[in-house]
C-alpha positions in Angstrom: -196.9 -90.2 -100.8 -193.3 -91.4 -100.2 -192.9 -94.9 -101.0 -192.1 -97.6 -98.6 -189.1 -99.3 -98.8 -188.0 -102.7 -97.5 -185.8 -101.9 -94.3 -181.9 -102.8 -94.8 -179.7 -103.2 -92.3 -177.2 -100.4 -90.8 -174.0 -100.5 -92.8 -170.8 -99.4 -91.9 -170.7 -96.6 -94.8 -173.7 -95.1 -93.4 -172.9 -95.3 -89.2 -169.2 -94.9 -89.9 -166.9 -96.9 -87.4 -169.9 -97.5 -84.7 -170.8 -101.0 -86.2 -170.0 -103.8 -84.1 -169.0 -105.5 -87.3 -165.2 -106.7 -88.1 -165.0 -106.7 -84.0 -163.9 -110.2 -82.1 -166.8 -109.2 -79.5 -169.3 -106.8 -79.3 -167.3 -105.0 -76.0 -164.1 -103.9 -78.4 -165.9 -101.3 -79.9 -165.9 -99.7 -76.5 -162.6 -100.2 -75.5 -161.5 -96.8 -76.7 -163.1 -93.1 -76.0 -164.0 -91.7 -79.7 -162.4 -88.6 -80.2 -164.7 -85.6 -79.0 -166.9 -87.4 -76.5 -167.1 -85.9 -73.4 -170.4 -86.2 -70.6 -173.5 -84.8 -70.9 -173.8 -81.0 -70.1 -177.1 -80.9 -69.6 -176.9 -84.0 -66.7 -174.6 -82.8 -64.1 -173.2 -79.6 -63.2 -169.8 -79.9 -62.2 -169.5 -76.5 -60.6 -172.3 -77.5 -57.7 -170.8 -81.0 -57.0 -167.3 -78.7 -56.3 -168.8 -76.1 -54.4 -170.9 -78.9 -52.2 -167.6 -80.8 -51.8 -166.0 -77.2 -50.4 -169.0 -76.5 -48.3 -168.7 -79.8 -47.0 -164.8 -79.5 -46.2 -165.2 -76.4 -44.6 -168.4 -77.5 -42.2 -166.4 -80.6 -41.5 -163.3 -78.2 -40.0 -165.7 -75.5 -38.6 -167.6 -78.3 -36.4 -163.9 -79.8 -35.2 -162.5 -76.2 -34.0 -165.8 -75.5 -32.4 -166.0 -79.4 -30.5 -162.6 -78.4 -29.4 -163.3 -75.1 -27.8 -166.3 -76.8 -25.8 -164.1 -79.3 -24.7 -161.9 -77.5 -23.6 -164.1 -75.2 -21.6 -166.2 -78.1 -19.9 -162.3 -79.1 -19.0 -161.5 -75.7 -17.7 -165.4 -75.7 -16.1 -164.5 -79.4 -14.6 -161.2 -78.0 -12.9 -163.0 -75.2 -11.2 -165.6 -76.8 -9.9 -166.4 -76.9 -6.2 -165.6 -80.4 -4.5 -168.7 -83.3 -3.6 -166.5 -83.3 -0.5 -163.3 -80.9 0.4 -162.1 -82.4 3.8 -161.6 -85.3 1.2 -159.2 -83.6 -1.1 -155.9 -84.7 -1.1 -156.7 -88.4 0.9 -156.6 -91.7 -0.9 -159.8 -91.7 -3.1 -161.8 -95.1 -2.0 -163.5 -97.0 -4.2 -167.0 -97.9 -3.6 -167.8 -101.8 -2.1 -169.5 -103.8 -4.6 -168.9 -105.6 -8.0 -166.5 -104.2 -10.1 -166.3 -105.4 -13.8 -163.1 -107.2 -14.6 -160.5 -105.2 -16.8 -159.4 -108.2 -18.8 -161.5 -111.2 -17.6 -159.4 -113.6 -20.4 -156.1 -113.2 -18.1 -158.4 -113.4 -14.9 -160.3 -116.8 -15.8 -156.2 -117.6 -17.5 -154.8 -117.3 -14.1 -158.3 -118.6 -12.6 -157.0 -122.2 -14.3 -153.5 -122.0 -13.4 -154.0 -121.6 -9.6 -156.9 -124.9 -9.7 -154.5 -126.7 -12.0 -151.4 -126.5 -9.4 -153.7 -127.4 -6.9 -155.2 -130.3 -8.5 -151.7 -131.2 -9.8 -150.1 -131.3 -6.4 -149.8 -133.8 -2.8 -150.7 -132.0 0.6 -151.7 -133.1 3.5 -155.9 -132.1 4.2 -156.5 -134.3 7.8 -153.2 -135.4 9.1 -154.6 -136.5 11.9 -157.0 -138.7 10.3 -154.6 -140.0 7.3 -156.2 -137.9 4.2 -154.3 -136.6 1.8 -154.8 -135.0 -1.3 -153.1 -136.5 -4.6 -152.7 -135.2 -8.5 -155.6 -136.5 -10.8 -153.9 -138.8 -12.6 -152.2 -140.7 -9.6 -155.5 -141.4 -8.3 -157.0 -142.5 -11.3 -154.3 -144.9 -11.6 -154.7 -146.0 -8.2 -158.2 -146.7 -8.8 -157.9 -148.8 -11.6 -155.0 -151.1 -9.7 -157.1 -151.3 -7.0 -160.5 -151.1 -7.9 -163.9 -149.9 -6.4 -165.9 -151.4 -3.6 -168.4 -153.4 -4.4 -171.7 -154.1 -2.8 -171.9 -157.5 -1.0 -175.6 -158.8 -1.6 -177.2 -160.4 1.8 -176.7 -163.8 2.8 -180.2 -164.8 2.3 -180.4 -163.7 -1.5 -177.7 -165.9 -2.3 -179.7 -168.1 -5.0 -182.3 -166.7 -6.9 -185.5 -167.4 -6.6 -188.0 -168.8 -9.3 -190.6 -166.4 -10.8 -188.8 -163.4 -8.6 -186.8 -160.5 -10.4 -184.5 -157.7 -8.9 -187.3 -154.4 -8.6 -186.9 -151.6 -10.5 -187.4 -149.2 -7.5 -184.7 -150.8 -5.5 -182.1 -150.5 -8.1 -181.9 -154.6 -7.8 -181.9 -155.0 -4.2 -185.4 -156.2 -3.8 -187.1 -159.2 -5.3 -190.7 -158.9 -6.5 -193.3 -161.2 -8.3 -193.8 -160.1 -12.0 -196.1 -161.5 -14.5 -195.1 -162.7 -17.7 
């Protein structure tokens, strides 16, 4: 029976170069291909990946030439077709009433401002007749605050207030009721 003996550690006489010893990390050893390594023969086989690759290449062109040809038939099938309507060949064609989807609705709602904005932004007469006329936004704000809003003149009978009475809630203060307290 062989005897055992106590297990020492690789050394670099016995593993050659492949020690990690001597090395500032344990990554430089790999930093360079040793000489004769190569890939595993027995794990891919280069000459199938090449001939799927060609396969591939050559399905890739066959399917193009062949979408070609049947668009180009359903084109030449298209232009020999019979016409819906023939007295109609030649007019104007007419498009069909109903909604129509915008092209580019961002220049449709861009213009869509512009025309409300020079109309906002502009004088014009609406009732001559009567005296109304239309003003830019920021001239009658101005003339609002100069002037100021109407107010509501409160009857002449509630002109003191009454004990034990508040303004109703319903009325949005222009009735008087009892409340407890």
């Amino acid at each position: 029976m062989a005897q055992q003996h106590h297990h020492d550690p690789p050394s670099r006489e016995r593993f050659g170069e492949a020690s990690a010893v001597g090395h500032a990390s344990a990554d430089d050893e790999y930093l360079g291909t040793p000489p004769g390594a190569g890939y595993e023969h027995t794990d891919a086989n280069v000459w199938i990946i090449v001939k799927f690759g060609l396969w591939l290449a050559i399905s890739a062109i066959v399917i193009h030439v062949g979408m070609w040809f049947a668009f180009a038939l359903l084109v030449q099938w298209r232009e020999g077709a019979v016409l819906e309507f023939p007295l109609a060949q030649g007019q104007e064609q007419r498009l069909p009433t109903g909604a129509r989807l915008q092209p580019i609705p961002a220049n449709d709602i861009y213009e869509f401002r512009l025309r409300e904005n020079s109309v906002l932004q502009q004088y014009r007469w609406i009732d001559r007749e009567g005296g109304r006329v239309q003003i830019p936004i920021a001239d009658a704000m101005r003339l609002t605050v100069e002037r100021g809003l109407p107010a509501r003149v409160p009857p002449p009978d509630a002109a003191a207030p009454q004990p034990g009475l508040l303004p109703a809630d319903s009325s949005a203060g222009r009735t008087l009721e009892r409340r407890r307290q």
